[in-house]
N, C-alpha and C positions, 0 to 999 in steps of 0.2 A: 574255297580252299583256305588252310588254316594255314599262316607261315609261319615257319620253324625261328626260334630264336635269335639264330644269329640275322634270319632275314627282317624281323621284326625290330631288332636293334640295329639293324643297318637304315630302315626308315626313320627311328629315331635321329641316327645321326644325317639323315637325309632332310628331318625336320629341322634341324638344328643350324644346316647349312643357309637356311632361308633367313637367319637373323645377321646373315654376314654382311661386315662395311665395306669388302673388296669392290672394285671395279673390274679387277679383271677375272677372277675364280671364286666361287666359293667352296669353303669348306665347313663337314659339321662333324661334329665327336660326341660319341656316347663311352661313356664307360659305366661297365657294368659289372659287376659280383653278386655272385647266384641268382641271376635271375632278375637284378634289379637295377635299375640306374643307380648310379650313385653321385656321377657330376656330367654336364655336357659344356660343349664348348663349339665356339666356331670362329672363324678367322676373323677380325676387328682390330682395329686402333687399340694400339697400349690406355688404362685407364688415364682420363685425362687429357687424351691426345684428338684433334678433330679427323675423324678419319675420311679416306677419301669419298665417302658416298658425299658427306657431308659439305667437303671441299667442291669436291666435282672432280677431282683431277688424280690422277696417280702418278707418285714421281716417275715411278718406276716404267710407265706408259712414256711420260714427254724423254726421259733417260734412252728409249729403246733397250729397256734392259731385259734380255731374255729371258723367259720362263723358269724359274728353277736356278736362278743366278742371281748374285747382289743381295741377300737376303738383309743382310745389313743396314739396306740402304730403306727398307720395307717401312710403314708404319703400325702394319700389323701383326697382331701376336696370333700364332696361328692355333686353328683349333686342338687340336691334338694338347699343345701347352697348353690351353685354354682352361680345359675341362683336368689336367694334371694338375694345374695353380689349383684349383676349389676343391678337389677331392682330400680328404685323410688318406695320411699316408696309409697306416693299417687295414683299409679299406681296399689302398690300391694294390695288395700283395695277390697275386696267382686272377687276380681283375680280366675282363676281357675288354679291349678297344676298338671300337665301331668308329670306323672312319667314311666318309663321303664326300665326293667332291662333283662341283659342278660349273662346268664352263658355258655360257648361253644357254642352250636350250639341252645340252649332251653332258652326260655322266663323266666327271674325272677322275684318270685315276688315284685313285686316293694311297697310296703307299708314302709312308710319313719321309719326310727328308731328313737328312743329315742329323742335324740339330732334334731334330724331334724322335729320331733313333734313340739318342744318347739318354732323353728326357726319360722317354719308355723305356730302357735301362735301369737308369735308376730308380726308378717309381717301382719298380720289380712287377710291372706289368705280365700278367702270364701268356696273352694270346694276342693276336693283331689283327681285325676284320675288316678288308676292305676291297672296292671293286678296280680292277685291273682297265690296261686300255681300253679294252674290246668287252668292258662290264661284265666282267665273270669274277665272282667273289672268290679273292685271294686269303686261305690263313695263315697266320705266320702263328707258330709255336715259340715264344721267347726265350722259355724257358733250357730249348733244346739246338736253338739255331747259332749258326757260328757267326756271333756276333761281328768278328772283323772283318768276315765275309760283307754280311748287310750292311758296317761303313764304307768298306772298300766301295760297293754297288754303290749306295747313297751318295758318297762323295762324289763319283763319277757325274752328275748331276749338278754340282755344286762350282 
């Protein structure tokens, strides 16, 4: 069986999540325009920064900091940013975004946070690809969704 596009760029960013320095999640990102990658990215240490695989330890683990809270406090830049920092902008205009994430051995869901909302805003990202709780691939249309809606949700998370 042959997989359609967006499934074949969702493995991309599923390959992508395999280079991640989290200890607790990984995540991977593709971005792509017509048909081609253009940048990936996955969650890691700021350039520069020892990250936690490296360490052994996650603050955010000895903190007990929830899931989805304290982003702040994180040392990694997540993929979604990741693969935004290395792309041209002109590149990134009407772009589609393949998101993945994975926790142990189970599919996360990949729907960007707060902060990486805003990123995908401005990047004038056109589309949003990624898999839901229960792994069933979500699109988001950027171009046409009520944006204070999607931080309103995000936020709730935050």
């Amino acid at each position: 069986m042959r997989l359609s596009w967006d499934d074949y760029f969702l493995k991309m960013a599923e390959a992508a999540c395999l280079r991640s320095t989290c200890l607790r999640a990984r995540y991977g990102a593709a971005l792509v325009k017509n048909d081609t990658i253009i940048s990936t990215g996955y969650n890691g240490a700021a350039a520069g920064v020892r990250s936690c695989l490296e360490r052994g330890e996650c603050v955010r683990e000895q903190l007990n900091i929830p899931s989805g809270k304290n982003y702040e406090i994180c040392h990694s830049v997540h993929a979604e940013a990741n693969a935004i920092i290395r792309a041209s902008f002109d590149l990134m205009n009407d772009a589609t975004l393949y998101i993945y994430g994975i926790q142990g051995d189970k599919p996360r869901n990949g729907q960007p946070c707060f902060m990486c909302w805003r990123m995908i805003f401005n990047a004038n990202i056109g589309r949003v690809v990624f898999l839901d709780d229960e792994g069933q691939k979500q699109t988001i249309n950027v171009k046409v969704v009520d944006r204070g809606r999607i931080l309103s949700y995000a936020a709730r998370d935050v």
